[in-house]
C-alpha positions in Angstrom: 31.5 -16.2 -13.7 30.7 -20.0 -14.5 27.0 -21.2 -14.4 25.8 -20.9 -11.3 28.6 -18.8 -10.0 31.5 -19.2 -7.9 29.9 -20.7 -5.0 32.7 -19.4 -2.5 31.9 -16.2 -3.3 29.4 -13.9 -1.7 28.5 -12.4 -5.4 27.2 -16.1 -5.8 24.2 -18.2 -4.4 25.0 -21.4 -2.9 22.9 -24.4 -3.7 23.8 -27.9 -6.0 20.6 -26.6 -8.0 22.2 -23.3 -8.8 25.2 -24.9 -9.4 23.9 -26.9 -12.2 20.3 -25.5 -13.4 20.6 -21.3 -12.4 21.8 -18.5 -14.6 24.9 -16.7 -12.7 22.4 -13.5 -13.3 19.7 -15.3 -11.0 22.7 -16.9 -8.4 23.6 -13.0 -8.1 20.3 -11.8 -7.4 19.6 -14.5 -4.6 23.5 -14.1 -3.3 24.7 -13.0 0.0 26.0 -9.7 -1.2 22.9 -8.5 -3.1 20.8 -9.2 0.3 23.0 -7.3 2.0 23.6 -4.6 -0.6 19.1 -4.5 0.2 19.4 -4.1 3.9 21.7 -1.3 3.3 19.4 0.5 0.6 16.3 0.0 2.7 18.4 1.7 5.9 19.3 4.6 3.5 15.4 4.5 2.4 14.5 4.6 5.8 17.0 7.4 7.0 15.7 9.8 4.2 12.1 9.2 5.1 12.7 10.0 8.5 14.9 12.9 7.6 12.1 13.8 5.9 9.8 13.8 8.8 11.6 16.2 10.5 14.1 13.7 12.7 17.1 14.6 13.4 19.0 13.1 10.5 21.7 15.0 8.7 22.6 15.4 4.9 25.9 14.2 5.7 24.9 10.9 7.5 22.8 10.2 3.9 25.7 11.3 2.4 28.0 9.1 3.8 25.4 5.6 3.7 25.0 6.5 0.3 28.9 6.2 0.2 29.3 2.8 1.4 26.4 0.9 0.6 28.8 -1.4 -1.6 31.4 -1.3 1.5 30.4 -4.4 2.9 32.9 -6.5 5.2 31.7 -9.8 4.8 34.6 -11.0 7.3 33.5 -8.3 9.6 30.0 -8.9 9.7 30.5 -12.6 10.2 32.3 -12.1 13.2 29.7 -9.5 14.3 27.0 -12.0 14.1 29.2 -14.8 15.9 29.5 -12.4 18.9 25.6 -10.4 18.7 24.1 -14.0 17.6 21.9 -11.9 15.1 22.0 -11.3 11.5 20.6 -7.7 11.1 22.6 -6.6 14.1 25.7 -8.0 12.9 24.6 -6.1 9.3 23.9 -2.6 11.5 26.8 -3.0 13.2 29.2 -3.4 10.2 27.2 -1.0 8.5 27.6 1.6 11.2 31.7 0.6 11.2 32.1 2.2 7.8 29.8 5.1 8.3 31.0 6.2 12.3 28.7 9.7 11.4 25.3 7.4 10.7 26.1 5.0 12.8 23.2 5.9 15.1 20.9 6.2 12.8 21.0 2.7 10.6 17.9 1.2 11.5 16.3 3.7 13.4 13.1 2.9 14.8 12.7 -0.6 12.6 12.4 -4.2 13.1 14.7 -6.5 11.4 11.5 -7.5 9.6 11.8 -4.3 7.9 15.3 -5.3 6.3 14.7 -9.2 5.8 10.8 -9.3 4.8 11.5 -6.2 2.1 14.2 -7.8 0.9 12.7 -11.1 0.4 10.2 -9.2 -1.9 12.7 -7.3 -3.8 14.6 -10.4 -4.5 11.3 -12.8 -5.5 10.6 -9.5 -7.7 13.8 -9.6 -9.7 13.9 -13.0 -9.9 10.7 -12.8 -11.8 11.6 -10.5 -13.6 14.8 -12.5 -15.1 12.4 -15.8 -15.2 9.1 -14.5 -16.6 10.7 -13.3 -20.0 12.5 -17.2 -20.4 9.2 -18.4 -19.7 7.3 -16.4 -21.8 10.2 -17.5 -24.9 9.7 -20.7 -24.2 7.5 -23.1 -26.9 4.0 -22.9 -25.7 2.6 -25.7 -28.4 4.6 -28.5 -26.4 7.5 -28.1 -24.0 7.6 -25.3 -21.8 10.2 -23.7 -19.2 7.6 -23.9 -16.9 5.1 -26.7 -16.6 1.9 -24.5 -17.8 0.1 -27.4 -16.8 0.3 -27.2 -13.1 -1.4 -24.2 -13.1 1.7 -22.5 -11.9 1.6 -19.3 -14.4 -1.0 -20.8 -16.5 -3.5 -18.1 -17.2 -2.1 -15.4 -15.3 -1.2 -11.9 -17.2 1.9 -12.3 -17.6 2.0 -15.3 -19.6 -1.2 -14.5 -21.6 0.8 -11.3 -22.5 3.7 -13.2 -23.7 3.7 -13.7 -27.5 3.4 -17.3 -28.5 
């Protein structure tokens, strides 16, 4: 993959700053299929817990989520949300296409706040976790990564932890 990524690709975010400034590591982590590879983990979270609770939820519907959560129709799901005129529904729907057995049960009982606001955190969280080691390699007695002078890390833990 080229810096920044193929940006036709759903592997890839798509922005002119990624294109010329983001690793292909960080386009990845903020691309269409790793959001969607989320919403499918956190329905598989979700189903266990519930299964868990006593709900009706069988060890071959886990079974066959946990199968597919890499199975994603990107076609499919773009025609979904054309037609449902919503993202998550389009997402359940494709989901529930390549698991007929869990269908019923992807997104049981949530909001699509539970898939889009979780994986919003997930991905801020593995962001910073490929960005705060550059920053804390960076030269701290004149340029930085990060302008330390902002007060947008300065200070905080993980910078003070960095060597330097």
């Amino acid at each position: 993959m080229a810096a920044g990524g193929d940006h036709g690709s759903p592997d890839s975010y798509r922005s002119p700053l990624a294109s010329r400034y983001a690793s292909p590591e960080m386009c990845f982590v903020f691309s269409d299929r790793y959001k969607f590879r989320t919403w499918r983990q956190l329905w598989l979270w979700l189903a266990e817990a519930e299964q868990t609770l006593g709900l009706p939820i069988t060890d071959e519907q886990i079974q066959e989520m946990k199968s597919n959560l890499d199975n994603i129709d990107f076609k499919m799901a773009a025609e979904e949300e054309k037609r449902l005129r919503h993202d998550v529904m389009a997402h359940v729907h494709t989901f529930g296409h390549c698991c007929p057995k869990a269908a019923g049960i992807i997104h049981l009982g949530a909001t699509s706040c539970y898939v889009g606001d979780n994986t919003d955190l997930i991905i801020l969280r593995n962001a910073l976790d490929l960005l705060l080691p550059k920053a804390c390699t960076a030269d701290h007695s004149g340029e930085t990564l990060l302008s330390l002078d902002s007060g947008s890390l300065h200070g905080s833990p993980e910078l003070e932890a960095c060597p330097g």
